[in-house]
N, C-alpha and C positions, 0 to 999 in steps of 0.2 A: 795124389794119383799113384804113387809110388807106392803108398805102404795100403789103400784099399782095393785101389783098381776103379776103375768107372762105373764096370757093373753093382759093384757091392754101394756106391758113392748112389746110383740111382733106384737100388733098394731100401736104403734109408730115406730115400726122400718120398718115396711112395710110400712107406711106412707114415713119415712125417702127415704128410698130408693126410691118409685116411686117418688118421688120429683127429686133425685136426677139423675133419668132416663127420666125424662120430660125435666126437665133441659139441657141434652145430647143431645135429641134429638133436641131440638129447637133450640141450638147452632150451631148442625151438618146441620141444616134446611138452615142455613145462609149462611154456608162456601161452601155447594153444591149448592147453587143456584148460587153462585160468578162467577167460571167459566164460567157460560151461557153469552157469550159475551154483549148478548142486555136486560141483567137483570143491570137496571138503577134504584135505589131506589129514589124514591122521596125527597124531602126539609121535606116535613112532615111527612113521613113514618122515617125518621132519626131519627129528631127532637123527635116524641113518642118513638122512643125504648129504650128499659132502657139502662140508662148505662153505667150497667156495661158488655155489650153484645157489645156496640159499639167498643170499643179496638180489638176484634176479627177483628170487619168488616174491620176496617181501617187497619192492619197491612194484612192480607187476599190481601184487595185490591193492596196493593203495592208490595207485592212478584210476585202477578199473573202478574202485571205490565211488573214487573224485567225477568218475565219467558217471558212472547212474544216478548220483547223488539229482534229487528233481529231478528226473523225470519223467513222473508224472504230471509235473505241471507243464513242459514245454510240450509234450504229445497235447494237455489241455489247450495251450494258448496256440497250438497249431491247429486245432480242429479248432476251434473258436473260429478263426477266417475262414476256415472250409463252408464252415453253417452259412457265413454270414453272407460266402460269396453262391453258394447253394441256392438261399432264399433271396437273393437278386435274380436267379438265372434256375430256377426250378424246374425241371427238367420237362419238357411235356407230356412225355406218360404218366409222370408224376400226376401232373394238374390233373388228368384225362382220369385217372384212378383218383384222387378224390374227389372229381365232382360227378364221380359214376353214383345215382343214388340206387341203383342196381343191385349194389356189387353185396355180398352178402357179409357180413359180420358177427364172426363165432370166434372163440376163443377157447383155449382148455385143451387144443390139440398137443400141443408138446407136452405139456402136466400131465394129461391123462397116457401120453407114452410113456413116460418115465415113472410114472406112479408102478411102484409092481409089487406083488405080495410081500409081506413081510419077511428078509430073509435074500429077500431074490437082488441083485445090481444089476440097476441100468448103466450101461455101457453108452456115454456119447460123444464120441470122435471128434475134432475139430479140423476142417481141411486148415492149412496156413504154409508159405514155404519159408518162412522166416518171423522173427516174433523182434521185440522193442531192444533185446540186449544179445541178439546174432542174426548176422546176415544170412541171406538165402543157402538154406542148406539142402535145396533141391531146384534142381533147374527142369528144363521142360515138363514143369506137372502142369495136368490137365484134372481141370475140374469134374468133368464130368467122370470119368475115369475111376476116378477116387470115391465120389458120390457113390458110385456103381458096388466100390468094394465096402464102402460103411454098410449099405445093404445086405450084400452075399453074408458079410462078416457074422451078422446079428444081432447090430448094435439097436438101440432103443431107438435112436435120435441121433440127430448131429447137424452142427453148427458150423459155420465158416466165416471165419475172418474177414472181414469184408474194409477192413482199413489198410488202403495198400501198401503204406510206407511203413506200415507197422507189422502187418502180415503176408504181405505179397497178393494179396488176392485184394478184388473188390467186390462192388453190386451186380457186375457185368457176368463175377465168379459164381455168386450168388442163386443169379437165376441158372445158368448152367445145372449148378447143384440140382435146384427143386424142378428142373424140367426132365432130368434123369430119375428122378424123385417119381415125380407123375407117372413113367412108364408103366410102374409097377401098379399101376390103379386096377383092382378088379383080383389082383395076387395076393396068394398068404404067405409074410404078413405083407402088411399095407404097406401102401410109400412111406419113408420115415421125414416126420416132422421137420423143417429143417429150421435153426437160430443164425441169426445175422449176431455176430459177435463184432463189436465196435465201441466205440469211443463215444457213449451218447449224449449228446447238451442239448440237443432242440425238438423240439416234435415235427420238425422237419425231417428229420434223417430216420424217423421211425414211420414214416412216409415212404421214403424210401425202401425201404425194408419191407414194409408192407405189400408196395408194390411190385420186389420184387419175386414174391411170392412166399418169403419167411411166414413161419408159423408163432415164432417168439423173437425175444430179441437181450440181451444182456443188460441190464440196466448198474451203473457202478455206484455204491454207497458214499465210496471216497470222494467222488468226482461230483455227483448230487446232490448230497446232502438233503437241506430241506426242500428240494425241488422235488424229491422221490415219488412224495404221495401225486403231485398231477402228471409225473411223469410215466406214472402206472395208469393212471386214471386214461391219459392221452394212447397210451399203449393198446389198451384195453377195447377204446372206441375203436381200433383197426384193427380188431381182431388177431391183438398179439400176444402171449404169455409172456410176461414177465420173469427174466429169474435175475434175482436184485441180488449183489457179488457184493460179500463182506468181508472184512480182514482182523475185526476184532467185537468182541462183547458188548462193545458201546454201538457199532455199526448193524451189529445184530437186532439188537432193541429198534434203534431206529425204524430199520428197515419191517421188523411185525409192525410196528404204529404208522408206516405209510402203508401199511396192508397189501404188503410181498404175500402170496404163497409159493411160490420158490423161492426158495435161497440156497445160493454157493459160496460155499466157505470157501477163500481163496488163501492158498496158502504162501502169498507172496505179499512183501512189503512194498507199497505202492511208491515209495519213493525213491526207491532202488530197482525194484520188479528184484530181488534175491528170496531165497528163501525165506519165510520169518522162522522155520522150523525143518532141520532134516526128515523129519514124518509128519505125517498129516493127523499123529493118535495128541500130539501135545494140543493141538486145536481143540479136541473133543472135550477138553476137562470145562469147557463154555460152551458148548452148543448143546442148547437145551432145546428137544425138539415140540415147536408149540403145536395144537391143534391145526387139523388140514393142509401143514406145512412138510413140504417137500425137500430134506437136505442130499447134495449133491457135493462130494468132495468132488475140487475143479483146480487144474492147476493150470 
């Protein structure tokens, strides 16, 4: 007290602390940004940081590793009991909608919006407020709302997530989308197409979708496999477009021999959901585009 005085004794200590809150935050700056899948630090952004920060990043990097590592199979063995507990408890509109022999069955509506001259890109938005590897990153969204701006926007089409633990939305989201959809009937341009984007294993849930008034529906290579060709086939009979989502050359083949005319090149590794490539140009050195096939980069 004698040689600083109190005052000077409680400037250093507010000193001390914002240091020590600078410090927190910059740290916390790091380990947040990690998550962000296609947050890729550079050779030299590494190289300059100090470090003793670097220990964080790298130990960071490899837990989040260890957390996506399968993931695709437990979002699988999760929907697995969903279907299973679906087709015990089928919903009644369900039933009511297929055993309407009424209802009419056309297909080709999302293909024929995305199709556009050679040259031109179809734009198609996905409503969702969270996805498989970050939580809700928008809170009070409204379905309809958003439907409303994929239209104003100009977009071709668009699709909405309809698995809610994976995207925050459901079927419930769904019809919302396509009943905002409808308004537009009779205006240029048309109501836009809408996709049920999901996790699909049964032709239950393409039922579903069907009913809820989707035009297509996302069909996953990785997840399908040989079940593709009736899973198109069953698509088809409810009047759904198919676009079959592939992640490599072998999945691509496949997917022409169960006789996809859509296909999306997904530029993510299904068993991490990470990048497989910082650009989506490294994919094209394999997508050869076959006859009356529709490619759509899709991330």
């Amino acid at each position: 007290h004698r040689q600083l005085g109190v005052s000077s004794i409680m400037r250093v200590l507010a000193l001390f602390v914002l240091v020590c809150a600078l410090a927190s935050v910059s740290q916390g700056f790091l380990q947040l940004s990690l998550p962000v899948s296609s947050f890729v630090p550079s050779t030299s952004s590494l190289q300059d940081a100090r470090v003793g920060l670097r220990p964080v990043f790298h130990r960071r990097a490899a837990s989040l590793s260890l957390q996506m590592a399968g993931l695709l199979d437990e979002i699988v063995e999760r929907k697995r009991a969903e279907v299973e507990n679906l087709k015990n408890e089928i919903p009644e509109e369900v039933e009511a909608f297929l055993e309407d022999k009424k209802r009419k069955v056309k297909s080709g509506k999302f293909i024929r919006a995305v199709k556009k001259p050679k040259g031109t890109i179809s734009v198609v938005p996905q409503l969702k407020i969270k996805t498989p590897t970050c939580e809700i990153f928008l809170n009070n969204a409204d379905a309809e709302i958003m439907s409303a701006h994929c239209y104003e926007a100009g977009a071709a089409a668009m699709a909405v997530g309809v698995d809610k633990d994976a995207y925050g939305f459901g079927y419930k989201d769904l019809k919302i989308a396509v009943k905002q959809q409808n308004c537009y009937k009779g205006n240029f341009p048309s109501p836009l197409p809408v996709l049920a984007y999901d996790f699909f294993l049964d032709p239950i849930q393409l039922a579903m979708a069907a009913e809820a008034g989707a035009s297509a529906v996302n069909l996953n290579q990785a997840i399908l496999g040989d079940d593709m060709k009736d899973m198109i086939k069953e698509a088809d009979k409810l009047g759904l477009d198919a676009l079959v989502e592939v992640h490599s050359e072998e999945e691509l083949a496949a997917a022409c021999d169960a006789g996809a005319k859509l296909v999306g090149v997904c530029n993510r590794d299904m068993e991490t959901f990470e990048l497989i490539s910082e650009v989506d140009s490294v994919n094209r050195t394999w997508v050869k585009e076959p006859e009356d096939t529709v490619f759509a980069m899709i991330d």
